[in-house]
N, CA and C atoms as a LAMMPS dump frame, in Angstrom:
ITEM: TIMESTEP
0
ITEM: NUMBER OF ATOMS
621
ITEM: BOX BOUNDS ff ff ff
-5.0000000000000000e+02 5.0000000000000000e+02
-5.0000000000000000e+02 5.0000000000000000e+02
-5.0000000000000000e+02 5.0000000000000000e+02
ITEM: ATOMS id mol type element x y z
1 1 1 N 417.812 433.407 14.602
2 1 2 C 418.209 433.74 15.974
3 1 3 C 417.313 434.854 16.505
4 2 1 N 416.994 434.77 17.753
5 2 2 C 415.825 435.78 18.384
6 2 3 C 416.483 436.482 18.783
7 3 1 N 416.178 437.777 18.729
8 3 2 C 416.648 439.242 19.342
9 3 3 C 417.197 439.455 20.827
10 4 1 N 417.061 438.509 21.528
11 4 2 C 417.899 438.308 22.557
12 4 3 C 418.727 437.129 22.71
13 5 1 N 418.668 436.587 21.685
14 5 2 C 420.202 435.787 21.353
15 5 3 C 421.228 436.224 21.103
16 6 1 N 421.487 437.448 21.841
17 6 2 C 422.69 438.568 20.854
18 6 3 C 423.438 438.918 22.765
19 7 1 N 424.424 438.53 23.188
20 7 2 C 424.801 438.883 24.412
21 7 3 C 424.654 440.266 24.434
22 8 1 N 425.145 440.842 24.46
23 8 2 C 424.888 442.538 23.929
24 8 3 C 423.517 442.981 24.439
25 9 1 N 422.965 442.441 23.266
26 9 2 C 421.328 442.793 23.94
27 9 3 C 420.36 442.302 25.364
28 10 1 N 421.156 441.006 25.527
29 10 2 C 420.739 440.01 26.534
30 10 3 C 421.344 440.904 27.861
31 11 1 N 422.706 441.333 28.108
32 11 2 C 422.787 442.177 28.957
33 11 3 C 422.09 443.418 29.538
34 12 1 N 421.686 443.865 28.043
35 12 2 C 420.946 445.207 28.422
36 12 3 C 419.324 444.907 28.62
37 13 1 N 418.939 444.2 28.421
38 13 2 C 417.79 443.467 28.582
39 13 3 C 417.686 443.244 30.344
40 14 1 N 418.817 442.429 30.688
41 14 2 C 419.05 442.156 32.078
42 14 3 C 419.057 443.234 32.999
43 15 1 N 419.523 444.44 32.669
44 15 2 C 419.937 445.773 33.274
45 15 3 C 418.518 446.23 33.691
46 16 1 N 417.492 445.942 32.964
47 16 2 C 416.262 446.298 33.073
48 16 3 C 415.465 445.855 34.053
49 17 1 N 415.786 444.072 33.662
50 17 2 C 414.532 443.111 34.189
51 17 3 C 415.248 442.839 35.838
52 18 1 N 416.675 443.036 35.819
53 18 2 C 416.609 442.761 37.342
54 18 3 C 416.172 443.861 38.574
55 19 1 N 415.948 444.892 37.854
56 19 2 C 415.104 445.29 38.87
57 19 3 C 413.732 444.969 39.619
58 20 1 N 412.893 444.393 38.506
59 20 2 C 411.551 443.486 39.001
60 20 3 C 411.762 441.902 38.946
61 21 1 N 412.972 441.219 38.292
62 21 2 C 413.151 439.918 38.866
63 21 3 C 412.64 439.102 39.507
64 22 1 N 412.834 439.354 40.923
65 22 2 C 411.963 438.282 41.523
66 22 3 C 411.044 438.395 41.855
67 23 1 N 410.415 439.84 41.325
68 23 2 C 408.449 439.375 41.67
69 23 3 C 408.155 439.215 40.464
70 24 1 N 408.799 438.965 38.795
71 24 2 C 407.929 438.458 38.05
72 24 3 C 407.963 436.867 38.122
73 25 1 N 410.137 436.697 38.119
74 25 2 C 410.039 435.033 38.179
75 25 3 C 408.903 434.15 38.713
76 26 1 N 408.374 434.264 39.396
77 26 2 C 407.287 433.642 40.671
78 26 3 C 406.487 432.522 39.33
79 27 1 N 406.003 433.534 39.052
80 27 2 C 404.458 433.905 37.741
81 27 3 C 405.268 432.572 36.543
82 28 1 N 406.068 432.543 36.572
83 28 2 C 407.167 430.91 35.041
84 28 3 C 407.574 430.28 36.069
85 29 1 N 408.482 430.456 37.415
86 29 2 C 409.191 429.489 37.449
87 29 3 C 409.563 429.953 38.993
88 30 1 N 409.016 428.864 40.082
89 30 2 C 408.683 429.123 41.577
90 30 3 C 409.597 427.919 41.988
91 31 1 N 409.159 428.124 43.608
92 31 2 C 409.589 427.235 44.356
93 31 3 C 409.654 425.583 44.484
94 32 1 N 408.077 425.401 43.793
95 32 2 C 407.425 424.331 44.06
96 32 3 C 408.518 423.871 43.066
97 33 1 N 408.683 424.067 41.362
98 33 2 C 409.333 423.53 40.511
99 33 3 C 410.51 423.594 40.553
100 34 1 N 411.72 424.337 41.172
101 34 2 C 412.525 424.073 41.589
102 34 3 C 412.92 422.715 42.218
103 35 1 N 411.891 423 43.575
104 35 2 C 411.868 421.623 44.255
105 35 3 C 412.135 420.414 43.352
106 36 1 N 411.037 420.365 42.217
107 36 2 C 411.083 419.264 41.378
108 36 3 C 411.872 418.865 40.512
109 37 1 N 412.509 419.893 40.375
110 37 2 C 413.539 420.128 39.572
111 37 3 C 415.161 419.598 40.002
112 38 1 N 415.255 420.243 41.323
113 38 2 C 416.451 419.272 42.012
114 38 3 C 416.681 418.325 42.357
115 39 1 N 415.116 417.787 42.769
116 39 2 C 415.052 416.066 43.087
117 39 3 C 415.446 415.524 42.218
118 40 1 N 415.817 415.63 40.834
119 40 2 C 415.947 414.952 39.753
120 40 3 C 417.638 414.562 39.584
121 41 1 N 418.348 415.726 40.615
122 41 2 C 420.369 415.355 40.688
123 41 3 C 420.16 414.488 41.43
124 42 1 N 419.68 414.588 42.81
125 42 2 C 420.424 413.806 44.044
126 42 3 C 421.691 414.521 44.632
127 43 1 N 421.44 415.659 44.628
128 43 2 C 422.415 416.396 44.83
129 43 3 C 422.829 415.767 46.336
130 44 1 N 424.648 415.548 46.628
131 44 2 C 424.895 414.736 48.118
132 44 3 C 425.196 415.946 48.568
133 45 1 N 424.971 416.121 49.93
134 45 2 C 426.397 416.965 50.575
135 45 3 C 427.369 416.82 50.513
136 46 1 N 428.079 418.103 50.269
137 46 2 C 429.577 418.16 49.997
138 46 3 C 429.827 418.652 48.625
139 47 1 N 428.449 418.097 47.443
140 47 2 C 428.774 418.169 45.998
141 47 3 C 429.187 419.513 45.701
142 48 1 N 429.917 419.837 44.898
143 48 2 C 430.9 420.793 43.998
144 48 3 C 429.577 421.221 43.003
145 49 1 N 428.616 421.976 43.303
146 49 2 C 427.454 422.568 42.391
147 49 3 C 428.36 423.557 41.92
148 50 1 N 427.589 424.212 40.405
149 50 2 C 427.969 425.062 39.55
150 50 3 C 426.747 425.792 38.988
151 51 1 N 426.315 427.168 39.388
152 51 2 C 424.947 428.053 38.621
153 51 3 C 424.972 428.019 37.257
154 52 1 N 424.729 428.4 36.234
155 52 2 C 425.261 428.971 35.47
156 52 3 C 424.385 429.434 35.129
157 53 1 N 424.542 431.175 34.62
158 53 2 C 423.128 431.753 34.267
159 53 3 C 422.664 432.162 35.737
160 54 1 N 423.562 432.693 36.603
161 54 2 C 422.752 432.433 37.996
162 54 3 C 421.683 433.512 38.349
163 55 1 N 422.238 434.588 37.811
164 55 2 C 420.997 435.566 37.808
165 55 3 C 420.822 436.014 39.221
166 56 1 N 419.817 435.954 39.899
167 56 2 C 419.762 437.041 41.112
168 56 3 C 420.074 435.829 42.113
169 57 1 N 420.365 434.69 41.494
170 57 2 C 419.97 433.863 42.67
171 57 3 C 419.278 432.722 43.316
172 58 1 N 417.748 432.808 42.423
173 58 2 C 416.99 431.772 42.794
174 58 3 C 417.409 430.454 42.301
175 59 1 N 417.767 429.936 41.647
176 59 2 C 418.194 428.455 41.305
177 59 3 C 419.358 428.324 42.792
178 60 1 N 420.58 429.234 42.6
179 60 2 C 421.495 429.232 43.312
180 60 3 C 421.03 428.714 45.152
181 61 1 N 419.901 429.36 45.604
182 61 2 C 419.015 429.146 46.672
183 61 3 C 419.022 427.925 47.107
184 62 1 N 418.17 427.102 46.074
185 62 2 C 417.393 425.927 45.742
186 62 3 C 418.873 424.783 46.188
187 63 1 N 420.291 425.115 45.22
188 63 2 C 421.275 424.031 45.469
189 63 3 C 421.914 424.003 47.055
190 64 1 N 421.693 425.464 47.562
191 64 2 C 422.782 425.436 48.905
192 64 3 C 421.839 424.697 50.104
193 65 1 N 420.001 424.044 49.707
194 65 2 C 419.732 423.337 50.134
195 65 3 C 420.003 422.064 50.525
196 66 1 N 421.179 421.909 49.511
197 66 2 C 421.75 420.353 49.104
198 66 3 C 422.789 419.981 49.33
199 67 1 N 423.811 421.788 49.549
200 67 2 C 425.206 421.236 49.61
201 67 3 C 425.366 422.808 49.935
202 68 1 N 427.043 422.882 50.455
203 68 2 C 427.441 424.119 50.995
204 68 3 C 428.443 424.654 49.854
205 69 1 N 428.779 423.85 48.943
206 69 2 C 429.809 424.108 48.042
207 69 3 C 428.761 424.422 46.529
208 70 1 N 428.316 425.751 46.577
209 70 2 C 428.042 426.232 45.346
210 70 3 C 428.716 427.488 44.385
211 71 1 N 428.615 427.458 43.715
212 71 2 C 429.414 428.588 42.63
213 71 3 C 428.72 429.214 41.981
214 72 1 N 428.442 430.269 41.69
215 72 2 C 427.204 430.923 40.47
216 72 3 C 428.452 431.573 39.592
217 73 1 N 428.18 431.871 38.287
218 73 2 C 428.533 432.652 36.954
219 73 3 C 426.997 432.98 36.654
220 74 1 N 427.138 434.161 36.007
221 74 2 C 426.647 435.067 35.396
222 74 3 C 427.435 436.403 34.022
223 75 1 N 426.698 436.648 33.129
224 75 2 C 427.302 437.306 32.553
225 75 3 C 426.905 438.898 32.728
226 76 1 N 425.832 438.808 33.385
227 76 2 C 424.766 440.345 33.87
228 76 3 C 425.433 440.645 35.295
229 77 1 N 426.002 441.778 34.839
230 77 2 C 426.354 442.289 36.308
231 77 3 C 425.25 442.912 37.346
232 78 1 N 424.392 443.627 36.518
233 78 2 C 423.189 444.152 37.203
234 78 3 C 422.354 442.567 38.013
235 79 1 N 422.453 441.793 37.513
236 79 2 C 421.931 441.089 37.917
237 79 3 C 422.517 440.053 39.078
238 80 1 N 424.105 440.136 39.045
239 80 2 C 425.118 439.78 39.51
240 80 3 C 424.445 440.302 41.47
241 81 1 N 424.545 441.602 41.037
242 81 2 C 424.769 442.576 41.948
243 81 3 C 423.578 442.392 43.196
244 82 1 N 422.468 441.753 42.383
245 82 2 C 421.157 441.095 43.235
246 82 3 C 421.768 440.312 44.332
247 83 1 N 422.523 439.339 43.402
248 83 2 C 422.738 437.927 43.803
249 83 3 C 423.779 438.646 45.422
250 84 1 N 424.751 439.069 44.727
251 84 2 C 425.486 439.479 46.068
252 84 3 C 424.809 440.039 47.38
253 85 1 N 423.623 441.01 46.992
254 85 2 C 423.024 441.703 48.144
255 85 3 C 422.039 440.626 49.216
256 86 1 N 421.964 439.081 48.192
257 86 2 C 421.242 437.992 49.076
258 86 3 C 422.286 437.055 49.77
259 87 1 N 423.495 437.015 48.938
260 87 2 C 424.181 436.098 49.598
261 87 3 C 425.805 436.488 50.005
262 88 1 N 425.991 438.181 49.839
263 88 2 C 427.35 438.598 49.648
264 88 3 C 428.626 437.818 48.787
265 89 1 N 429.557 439.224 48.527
266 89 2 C 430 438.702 47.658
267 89 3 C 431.148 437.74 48.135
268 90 1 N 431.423 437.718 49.189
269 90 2 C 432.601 436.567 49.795
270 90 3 C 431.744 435.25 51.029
271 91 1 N 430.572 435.623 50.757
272 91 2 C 429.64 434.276 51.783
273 91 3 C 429.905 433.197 51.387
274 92 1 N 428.183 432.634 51.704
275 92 2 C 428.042 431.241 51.207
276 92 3 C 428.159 430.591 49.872
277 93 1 N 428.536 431.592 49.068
278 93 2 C 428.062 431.508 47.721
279 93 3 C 429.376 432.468 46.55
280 94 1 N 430.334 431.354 45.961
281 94 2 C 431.682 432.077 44.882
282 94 3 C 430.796 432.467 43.808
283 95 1 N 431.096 433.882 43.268
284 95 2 C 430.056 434.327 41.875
285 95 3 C 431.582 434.413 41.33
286 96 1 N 430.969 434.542 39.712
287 96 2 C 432.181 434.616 38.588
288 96 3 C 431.289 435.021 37.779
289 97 1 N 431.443 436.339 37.089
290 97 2 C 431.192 437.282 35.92
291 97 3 C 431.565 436.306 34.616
292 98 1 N 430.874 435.543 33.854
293 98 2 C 431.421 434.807 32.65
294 98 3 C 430.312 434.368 31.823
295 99 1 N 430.831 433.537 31.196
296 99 2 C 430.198 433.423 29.726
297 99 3 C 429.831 431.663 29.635
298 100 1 N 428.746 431.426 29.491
299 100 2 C 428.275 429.476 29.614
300 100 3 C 429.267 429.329 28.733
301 101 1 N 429.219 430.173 27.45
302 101 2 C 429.773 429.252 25.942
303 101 3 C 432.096 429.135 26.831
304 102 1 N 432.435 429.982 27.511
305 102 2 C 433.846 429.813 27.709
306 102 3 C 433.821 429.977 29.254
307 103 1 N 433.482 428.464 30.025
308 103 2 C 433.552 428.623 31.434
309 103 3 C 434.992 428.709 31.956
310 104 1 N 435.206 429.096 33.068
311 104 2 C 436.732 429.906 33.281
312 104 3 C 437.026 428.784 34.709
313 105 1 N 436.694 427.838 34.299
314 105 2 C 437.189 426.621 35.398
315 105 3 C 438.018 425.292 34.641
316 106 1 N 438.621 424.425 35.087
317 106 2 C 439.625 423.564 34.774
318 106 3 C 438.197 422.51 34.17
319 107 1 N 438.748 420.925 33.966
320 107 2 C 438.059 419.801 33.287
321 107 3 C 437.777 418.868 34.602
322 108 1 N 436.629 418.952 34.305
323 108 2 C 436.096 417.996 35.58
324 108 3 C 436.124 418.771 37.365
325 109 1 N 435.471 420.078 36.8
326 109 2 C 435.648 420.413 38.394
327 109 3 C 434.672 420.589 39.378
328 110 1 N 432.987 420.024 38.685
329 110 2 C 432.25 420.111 39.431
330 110 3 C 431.332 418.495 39.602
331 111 1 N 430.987 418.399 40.54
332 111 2 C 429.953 417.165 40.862
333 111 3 C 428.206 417.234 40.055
334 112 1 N 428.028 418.349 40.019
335 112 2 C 426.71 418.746 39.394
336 112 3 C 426.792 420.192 38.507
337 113 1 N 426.1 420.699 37.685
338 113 2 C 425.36 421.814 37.01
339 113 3 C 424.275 421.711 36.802
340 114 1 N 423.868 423.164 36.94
341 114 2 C 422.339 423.55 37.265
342 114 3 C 422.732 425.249 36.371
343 115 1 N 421.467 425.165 35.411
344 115 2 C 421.387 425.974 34.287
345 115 3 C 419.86 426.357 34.405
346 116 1 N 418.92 427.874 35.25
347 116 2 C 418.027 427.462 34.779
348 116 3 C 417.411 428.944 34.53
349 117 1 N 416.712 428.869 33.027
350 117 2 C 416.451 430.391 32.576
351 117 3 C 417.381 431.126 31.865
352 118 1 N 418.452 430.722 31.243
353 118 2 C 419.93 430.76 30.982
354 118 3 C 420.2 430.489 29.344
355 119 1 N 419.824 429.213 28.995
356 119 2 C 419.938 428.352 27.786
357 119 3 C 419.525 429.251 26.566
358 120 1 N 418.551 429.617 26.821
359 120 2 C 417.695 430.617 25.828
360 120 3 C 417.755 432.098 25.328
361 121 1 N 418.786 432.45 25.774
362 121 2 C 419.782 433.466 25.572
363 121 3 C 421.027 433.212 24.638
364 122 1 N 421.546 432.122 24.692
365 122 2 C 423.008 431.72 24.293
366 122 3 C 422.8 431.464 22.582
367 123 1 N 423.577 432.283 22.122
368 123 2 C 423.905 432.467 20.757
369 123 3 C 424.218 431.035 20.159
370 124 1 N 425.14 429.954 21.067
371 124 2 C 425.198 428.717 20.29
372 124 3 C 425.037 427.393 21.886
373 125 1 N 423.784 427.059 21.966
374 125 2 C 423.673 426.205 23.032
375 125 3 C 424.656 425.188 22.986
376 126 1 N 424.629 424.61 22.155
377 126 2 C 425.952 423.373 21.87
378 126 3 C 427.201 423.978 22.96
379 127 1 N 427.749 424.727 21.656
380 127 2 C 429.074 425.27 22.446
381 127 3 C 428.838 425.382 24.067
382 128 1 N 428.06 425.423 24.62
383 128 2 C 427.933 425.952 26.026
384 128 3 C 427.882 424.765 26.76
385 129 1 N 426.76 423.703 25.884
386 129 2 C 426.551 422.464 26.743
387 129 3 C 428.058 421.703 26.625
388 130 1 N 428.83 421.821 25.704
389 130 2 C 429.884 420.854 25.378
390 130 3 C 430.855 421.565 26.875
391 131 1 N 430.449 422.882 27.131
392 131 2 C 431.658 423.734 28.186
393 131 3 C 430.94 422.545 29.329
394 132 1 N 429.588 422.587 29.89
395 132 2 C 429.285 421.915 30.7
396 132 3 C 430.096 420.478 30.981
397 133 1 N 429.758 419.502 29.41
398 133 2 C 430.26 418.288 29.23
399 133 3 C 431.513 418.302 30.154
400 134 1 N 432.448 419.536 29.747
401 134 2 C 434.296 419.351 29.964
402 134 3 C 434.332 419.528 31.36
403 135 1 N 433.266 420.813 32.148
404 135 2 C 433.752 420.873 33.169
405 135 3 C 433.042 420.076 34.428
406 136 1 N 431.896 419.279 34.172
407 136 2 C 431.111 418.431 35.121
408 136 3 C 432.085 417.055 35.234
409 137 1 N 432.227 416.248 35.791
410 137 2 C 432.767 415.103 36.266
411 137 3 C 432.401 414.135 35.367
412 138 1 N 433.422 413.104 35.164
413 138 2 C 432.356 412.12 34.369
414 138 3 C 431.612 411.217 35.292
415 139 1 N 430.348 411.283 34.342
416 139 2 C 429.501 410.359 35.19
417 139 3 C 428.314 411.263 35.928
418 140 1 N 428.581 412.198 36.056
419 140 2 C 427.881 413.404 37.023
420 140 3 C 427.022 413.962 36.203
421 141 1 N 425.991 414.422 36.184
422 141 2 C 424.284 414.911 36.051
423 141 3 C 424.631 416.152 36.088
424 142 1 N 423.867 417.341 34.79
425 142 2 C 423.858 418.313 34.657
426 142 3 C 421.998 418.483 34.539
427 143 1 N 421.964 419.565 34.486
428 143 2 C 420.379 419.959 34.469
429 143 3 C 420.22 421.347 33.705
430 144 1 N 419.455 421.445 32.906
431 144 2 C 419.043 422.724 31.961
432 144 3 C 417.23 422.808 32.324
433 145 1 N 417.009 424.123 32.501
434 145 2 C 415.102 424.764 32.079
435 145 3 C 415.71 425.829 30.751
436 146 1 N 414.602 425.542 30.281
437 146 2 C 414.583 426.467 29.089
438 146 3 C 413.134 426.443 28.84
439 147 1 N 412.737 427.291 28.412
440 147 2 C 411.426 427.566 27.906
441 147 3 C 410.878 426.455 26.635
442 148 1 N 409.793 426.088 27.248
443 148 2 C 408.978 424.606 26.179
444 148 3 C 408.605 425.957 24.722
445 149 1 N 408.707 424.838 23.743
446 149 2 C 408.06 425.21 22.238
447 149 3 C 406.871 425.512 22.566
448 150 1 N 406.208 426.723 22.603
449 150 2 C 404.445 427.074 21.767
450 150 3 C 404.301 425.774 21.224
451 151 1 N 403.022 425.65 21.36
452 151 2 C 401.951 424.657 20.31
453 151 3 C 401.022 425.756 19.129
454 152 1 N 400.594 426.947 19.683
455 152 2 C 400.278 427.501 18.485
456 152 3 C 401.465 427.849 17.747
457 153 1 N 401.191 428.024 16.334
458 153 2 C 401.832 428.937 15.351
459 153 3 C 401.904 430.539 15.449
460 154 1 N 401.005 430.909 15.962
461 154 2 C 401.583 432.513 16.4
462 154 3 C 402.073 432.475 17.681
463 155 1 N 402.287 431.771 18.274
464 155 2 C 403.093 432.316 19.266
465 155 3 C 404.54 430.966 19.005
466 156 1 N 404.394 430.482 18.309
467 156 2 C 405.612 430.019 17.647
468 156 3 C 406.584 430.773 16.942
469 157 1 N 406.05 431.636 16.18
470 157 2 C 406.361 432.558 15.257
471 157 3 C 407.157 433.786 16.25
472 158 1 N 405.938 434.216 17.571
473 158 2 C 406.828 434.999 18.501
474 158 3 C 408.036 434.811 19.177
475 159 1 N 407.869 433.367 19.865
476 159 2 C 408.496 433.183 20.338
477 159 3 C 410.031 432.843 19.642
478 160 1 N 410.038 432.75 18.438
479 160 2 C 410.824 432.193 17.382
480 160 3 C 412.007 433.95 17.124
481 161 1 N 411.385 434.851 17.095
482 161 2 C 411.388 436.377 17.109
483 161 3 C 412.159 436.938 18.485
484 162 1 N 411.968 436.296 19.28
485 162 2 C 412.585 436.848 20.65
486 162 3 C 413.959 435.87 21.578
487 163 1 N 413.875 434.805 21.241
488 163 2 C 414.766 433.595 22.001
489 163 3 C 414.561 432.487 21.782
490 164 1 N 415.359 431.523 22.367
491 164 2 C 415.222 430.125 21.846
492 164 3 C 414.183 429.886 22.916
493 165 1 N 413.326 429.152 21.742
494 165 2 C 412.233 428.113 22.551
495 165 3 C 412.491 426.954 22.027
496 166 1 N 412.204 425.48 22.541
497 166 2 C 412.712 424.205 21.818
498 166 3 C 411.955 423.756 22.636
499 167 1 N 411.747 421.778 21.899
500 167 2 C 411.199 421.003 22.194
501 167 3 C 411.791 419.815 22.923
502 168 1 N 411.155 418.585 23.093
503 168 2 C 412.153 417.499 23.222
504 168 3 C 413.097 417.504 22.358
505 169 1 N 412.473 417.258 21.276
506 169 2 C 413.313 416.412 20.095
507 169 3 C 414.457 417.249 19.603
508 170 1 N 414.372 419.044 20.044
509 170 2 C 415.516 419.679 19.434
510 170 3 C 416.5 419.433 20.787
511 171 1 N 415.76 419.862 22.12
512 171 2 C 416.778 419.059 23.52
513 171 3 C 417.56 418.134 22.993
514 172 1 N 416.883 417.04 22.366
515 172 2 C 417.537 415.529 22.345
516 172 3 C 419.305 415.497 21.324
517 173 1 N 418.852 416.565 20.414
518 173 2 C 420.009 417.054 19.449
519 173 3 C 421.028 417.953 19.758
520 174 1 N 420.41 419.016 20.897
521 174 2 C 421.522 419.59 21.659
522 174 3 C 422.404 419.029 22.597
523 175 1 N 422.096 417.947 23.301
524 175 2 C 422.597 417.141 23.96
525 175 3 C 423.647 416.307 23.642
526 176 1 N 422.722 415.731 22.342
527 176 2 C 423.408 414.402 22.045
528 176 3 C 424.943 415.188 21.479
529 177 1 N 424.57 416.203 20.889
530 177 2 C 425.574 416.65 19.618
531 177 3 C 426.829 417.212 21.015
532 178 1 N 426.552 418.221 22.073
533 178 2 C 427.088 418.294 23.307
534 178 3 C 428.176 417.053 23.651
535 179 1 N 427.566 415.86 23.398
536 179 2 C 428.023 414.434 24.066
537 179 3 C 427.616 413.809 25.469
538 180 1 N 426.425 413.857 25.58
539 180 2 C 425.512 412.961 27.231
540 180 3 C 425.259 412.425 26.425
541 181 1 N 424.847 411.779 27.66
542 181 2 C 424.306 410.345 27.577
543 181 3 C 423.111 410.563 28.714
544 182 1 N 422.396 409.509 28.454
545 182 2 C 421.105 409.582 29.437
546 182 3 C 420.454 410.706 30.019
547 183 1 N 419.695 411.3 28.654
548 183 2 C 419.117 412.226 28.779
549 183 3 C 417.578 412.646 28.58
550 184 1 N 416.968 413.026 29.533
551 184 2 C 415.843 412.852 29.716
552 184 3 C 414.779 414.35 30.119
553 185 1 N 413.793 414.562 29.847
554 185 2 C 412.869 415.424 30.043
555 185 3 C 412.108 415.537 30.458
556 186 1 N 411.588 416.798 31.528
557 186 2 C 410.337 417.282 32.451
558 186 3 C 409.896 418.09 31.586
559 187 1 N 408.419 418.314 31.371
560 187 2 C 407.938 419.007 31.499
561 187 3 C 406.922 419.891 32.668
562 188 1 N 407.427 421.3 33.18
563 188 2 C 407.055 421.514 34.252
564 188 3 C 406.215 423.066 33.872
565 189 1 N 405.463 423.187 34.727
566 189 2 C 403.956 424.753 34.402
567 189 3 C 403.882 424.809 36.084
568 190 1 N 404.187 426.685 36.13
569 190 2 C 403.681 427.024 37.291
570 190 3 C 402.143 426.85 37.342
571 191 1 N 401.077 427.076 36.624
572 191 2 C 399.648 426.837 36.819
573 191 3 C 399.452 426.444 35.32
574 192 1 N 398.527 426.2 35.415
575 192 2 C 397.84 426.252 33.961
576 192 3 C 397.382 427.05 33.205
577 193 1 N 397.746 427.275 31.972
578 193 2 C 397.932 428.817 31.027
579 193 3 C 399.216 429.738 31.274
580 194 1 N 399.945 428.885 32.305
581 194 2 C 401.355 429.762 32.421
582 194 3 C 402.149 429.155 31.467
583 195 1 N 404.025 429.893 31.201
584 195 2 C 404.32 429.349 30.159
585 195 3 C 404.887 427.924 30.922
586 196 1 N 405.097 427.313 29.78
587 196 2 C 405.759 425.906 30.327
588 196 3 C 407.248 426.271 30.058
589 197 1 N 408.182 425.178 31.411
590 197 2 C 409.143 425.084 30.985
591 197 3 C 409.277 423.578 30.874
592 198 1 N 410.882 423.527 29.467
593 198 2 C 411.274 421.886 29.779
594 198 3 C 412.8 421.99 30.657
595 199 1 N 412.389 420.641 31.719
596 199 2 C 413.872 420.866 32.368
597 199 3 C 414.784 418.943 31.591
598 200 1 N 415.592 419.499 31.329
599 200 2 C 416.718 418.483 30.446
600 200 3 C 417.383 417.913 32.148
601 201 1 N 417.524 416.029 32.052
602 201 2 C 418.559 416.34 33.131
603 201 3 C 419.256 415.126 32.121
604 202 1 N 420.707 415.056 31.828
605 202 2 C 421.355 414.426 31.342
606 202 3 C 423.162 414.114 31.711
607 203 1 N 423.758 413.282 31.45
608 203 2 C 424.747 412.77 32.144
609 203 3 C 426.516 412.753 31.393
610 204 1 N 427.542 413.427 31.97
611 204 2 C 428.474 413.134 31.062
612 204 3 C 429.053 411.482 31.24
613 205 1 N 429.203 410.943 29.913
614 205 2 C 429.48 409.872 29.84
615 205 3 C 430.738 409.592 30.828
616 206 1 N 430.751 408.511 31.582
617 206 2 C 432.3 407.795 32.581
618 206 3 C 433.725 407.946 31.132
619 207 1 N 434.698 408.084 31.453
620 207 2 C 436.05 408.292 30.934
621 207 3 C 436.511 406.714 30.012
């Protein structure tokens, strides 16, 4: 487990980084891939979106393009606190202080989830994706970014040292073991020599 797989640390980590937030995000993970990234729900109007991991905001942005009914959780209040100063805390946009692995909503209460920058923090991804499984609709499309595996060995080794990095094939096992179905992978790079991310979009099975 990488040194910011530890909530604890992942918070205080956050306390830090949201102060420069959104002028580093730019540099991993922008607009353009977003874009590409949402085309992949079909998000309708009206849909019941869910952040998770919402962080200051930017994913959260990207969904109220799609629909007026979004929700963010976060477990970083510092980072929380971003999010409110873009979208207040009683606007366009319900925040909830919580945890991916124990979401604090009923079974089946959203049309979509959107996870992105989030995954790679969480002490047990399973547990978190299975919270997704219970609380997305059946039938309804969830979406994860997480940071792609290094191809070298030293920066395998780093990256191995600091957070989860994964591939398809470990995606394909978090998922499956989760319980989706039809699950599939982007690979997306703000430029070239930036890091890559993979975005997962996969489906809870119909009832």
């Amino acid at each position: 487990m990488g040194v910011l797989e530890d909530k604890s640390r992942a918070r205080l980590f956050y306390k830090y980084l949201s102060k420069v937030y959104d002028q580093v995000n730019p540099f991993v993970w922008n607009e353009e891939m977003r874009a590409e990234a949402l085309s992949l729900l079909d998000i309708q109007p009206g849909d019941r979106a869910l952040d998770v991991g919402c962080g200051t905001g930017f994913g959260t942005e990207g969904l109220l393009q799609h629909t007026d009914d979004v929700h963010g959780l976060d477990q970083s209040v510092h980072q929380m606190e971003k999010a409110f100063r873009k979208f207040g805390k009683h606007d366009r946009v319900k925040f909830y202080r919580g945890d991916a692995e124990r979401l604090p909503f009923g079974d089946g209460s959203f049309d979509v989830i959107w996870s992105s920058g989030s995954i790679e923090y969480w002490p047990n991804p399973v547990a978190a994706l299975r919270e997704f499984r219970r609380v997305v609709k059946p039938g309804k499309r969830v979406l994860v970014v997480g940071p792609d595996y290094p191809k070298s060995t030293v920066m395998q080794k780093l990256a191995d040292a600091i957070m989860l990095f994964y591939d398809e094939g470990e995606a394909d096992r978090m998922f499956d073991e989760a319980g989706f179905v039809d699950v599939e992978h982007h690979i997306q790079q703000a430029r070239p020599g930036s890091p890559r991310a993979i975005t997962t979009v996969a489906r809870a099975p119909e009832e």
